[in-house]
C-alpha positions in Angstrom: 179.4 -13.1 3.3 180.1 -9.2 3.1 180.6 -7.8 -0.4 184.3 -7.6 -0.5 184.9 -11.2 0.3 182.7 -11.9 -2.4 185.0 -9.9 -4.6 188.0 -12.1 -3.2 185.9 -15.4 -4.4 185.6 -14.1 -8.0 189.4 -13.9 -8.2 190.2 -17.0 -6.3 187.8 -19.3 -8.0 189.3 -17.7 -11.5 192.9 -18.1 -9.8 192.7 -21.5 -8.9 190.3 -22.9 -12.4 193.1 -21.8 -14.2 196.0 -23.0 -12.6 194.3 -26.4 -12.5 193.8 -26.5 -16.3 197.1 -25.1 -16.8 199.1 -28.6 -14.4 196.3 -31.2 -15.6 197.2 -29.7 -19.6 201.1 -29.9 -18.6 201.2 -33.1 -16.8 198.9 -35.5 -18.7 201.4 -34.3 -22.0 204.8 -34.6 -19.7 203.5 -38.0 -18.3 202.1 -39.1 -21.7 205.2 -38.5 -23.5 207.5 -40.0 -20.9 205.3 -42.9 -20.7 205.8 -43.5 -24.8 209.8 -42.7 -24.7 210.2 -45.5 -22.3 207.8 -48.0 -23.8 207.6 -49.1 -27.5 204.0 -50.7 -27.0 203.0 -47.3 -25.7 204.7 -45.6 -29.0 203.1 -47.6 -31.3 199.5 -47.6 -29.8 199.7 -43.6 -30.1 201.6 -44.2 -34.1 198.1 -45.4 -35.1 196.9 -41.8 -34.8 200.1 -40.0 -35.2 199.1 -37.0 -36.4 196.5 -36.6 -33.5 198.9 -37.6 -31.7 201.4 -34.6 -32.9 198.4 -32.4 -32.6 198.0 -33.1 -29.1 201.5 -32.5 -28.3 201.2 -28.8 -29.5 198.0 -28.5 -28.2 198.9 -28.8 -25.0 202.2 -26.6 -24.5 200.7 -24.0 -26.5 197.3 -24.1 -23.9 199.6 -24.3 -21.0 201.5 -21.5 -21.6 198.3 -19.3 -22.4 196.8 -20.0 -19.6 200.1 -19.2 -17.8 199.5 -15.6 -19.4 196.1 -15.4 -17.6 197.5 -15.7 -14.3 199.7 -13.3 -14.9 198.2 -10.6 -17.1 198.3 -7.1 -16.2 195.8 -6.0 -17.7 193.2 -3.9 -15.6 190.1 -5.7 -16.7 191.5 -9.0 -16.3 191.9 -11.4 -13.3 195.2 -12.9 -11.9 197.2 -13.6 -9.3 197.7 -10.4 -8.5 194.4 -9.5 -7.9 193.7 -12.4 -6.3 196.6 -11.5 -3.4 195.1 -7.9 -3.1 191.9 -9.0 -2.5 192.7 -11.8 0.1 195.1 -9.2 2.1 192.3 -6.3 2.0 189.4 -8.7 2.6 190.9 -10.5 5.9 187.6 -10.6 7.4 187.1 -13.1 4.8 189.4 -15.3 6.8 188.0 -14.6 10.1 187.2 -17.8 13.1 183.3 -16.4 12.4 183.1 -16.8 9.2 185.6 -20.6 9.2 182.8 -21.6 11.4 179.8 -21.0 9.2 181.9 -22.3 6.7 182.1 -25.7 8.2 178.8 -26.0 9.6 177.8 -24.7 5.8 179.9 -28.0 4.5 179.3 -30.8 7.4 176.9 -29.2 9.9 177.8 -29.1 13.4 180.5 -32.0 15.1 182.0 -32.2 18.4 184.9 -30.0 18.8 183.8 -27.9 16.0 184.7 -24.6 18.5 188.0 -25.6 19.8 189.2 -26.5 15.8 188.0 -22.8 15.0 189.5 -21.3 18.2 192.6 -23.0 17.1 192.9 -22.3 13.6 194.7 -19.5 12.1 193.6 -15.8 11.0 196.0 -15.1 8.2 198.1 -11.8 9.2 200.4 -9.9 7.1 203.7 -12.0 7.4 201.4 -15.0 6.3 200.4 -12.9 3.2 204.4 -12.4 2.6 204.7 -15.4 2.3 202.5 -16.0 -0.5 203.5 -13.3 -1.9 207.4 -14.1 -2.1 206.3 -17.5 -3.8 204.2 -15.3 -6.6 207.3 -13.4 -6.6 209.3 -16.4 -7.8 206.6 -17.6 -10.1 207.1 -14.7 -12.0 211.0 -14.7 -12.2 210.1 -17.4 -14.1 207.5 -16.2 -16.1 209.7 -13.6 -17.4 211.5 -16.2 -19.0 208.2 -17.6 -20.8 206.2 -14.6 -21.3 207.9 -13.5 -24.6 207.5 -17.0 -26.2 203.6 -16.5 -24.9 203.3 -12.3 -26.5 205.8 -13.6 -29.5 204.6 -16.6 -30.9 201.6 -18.5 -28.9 199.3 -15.2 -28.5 200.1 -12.8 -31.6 202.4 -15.0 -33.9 205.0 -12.2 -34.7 206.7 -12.1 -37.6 210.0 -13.4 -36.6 213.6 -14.8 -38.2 214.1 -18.5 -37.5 216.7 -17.6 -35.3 214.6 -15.2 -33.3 212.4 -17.8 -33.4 214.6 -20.8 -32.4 216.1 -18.1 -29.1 212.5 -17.8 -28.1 212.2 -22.0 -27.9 215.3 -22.5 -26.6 214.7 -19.7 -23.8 212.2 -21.9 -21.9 213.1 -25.5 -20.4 210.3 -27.9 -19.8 211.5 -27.7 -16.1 210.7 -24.3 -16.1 206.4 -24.8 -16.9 206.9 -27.5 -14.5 208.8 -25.4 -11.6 205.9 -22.3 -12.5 202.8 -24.5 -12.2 203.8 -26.3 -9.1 204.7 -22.8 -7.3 201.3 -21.9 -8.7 199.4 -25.0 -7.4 201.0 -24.8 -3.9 199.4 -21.2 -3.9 196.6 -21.5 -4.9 196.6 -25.2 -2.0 197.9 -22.2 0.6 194.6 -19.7 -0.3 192.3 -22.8 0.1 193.9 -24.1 3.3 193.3 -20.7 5.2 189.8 -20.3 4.3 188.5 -23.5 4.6 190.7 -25.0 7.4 192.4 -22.0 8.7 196.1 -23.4 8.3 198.7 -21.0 8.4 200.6 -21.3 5.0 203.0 -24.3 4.8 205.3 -24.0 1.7 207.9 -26.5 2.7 206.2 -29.5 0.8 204.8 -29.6 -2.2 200.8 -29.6 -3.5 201.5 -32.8 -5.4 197.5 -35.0 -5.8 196.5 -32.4 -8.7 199.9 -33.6 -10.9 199.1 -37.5 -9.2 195.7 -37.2 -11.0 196.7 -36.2 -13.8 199.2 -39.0 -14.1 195.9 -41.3 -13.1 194.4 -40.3 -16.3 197.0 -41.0 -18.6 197.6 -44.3 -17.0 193.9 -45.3 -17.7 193.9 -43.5 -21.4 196.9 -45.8 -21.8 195.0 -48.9 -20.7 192.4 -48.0 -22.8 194.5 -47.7 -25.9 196.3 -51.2 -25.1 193.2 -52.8 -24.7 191.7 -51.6 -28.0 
């Protein structure tokens, strides 16, 4: 692995930890809460420890949303998606049939057909890199609307009227963390497909098993509480 592409790694593996915290955080609260509003038994297992419970809730949108900033940070010492992007277009050798070979021969050794999957995969070119990039684009329409409850109140805690406050809430729908982190995990999905199967990227379906997961877990911290 050359230098650069090591460079792209660092980003990546930053990129894609974080948006993974950021959906498991989201969805285990979403599901968890939704789960409770539609079942009493639910409600009063978490009532036991409601204050944890509360704590939890909080937890969770505020840790969400900060790890939303890190994605998106400007910031020159920082990583983010940006970086991430400009790395993976200026490193395309990175993404090369040589180097998809060693990576699955690296993984699973050598397997019959092994040269006709490589010859047939794809080496990402610049209209594959607009694509990913028009889906960061969208993520950060978005992200506009969520960064200044992130700078005002989340990161710094400004000092603010209730009804700046209460503007700052109200500016942000849940549906718009969900719509964010599931444009973010179908990137990051798109960045792992072309380097480790060499798929051109495919953004008309969702990247859906992280969120399933997620779901899984509260399903069987549920259980767990019942059963106690």
């Amino acid at each position: 692995m050359t230098v650069k592409a090591s460079e792209y790694k660092k980003h990546y593996d930053e990129f894609a930890q974080n948006v993974a915290y950021a959906a498991r955080t989201w969805h285990h609260h979403v599901h968890l809460n939704n789960r409770a509003a539609e079942d009493q038994v639910i409600l009063a297992a978490l009532d036991k420890a409601a204050r944890y419970w509360l704590d939890q809730r909080y937890a969770a949108v505020q840790t969400t949303i900060i790890f939303l900033g890190k994605i998106f940070d400007n910031d020159g010492r920082v990583h983010n998606v940006d970086k991430t992007l400009r790395a993976a277009h200026e490193e395309k050798e990175h993404f090369s049939k040589t180097e998809l070979r060693k990576r699955k021969v690296e993984s699973g050794g050598e397997f019959e057909g092994l040269d006709e999957y490589v010859q047939n995969a794809t080496e990402p070119d610049s209209e594959d890199f607009k694509a990913i990039s028009a889906e960061v684009k969208k993520a950060k329409v978005i992200w506009e609307r969520i960064k200044p409850l992130r700078d005002k109140i989340y990161a710094h805690n400004e000092i603010l009227s209730d009804a700046e406050r209460k503007a700052l809430y109200e500016a942000v729908k849940n549906d718009d963390i969900t719509e964010i982190l599931q444009i973010l995990l179908n990137i990051s999905e798109a960045l792992w497909q072309i380097e480790f199967n060499g798929r051109r990227p495919d953004f008309s379906s969702n990247c859906t098993k992280p969120i399933e997961w997620a779901k899984d877990n509260v399903e069987k911290l549920i259980a767990s509480l019942l059963h106690a």
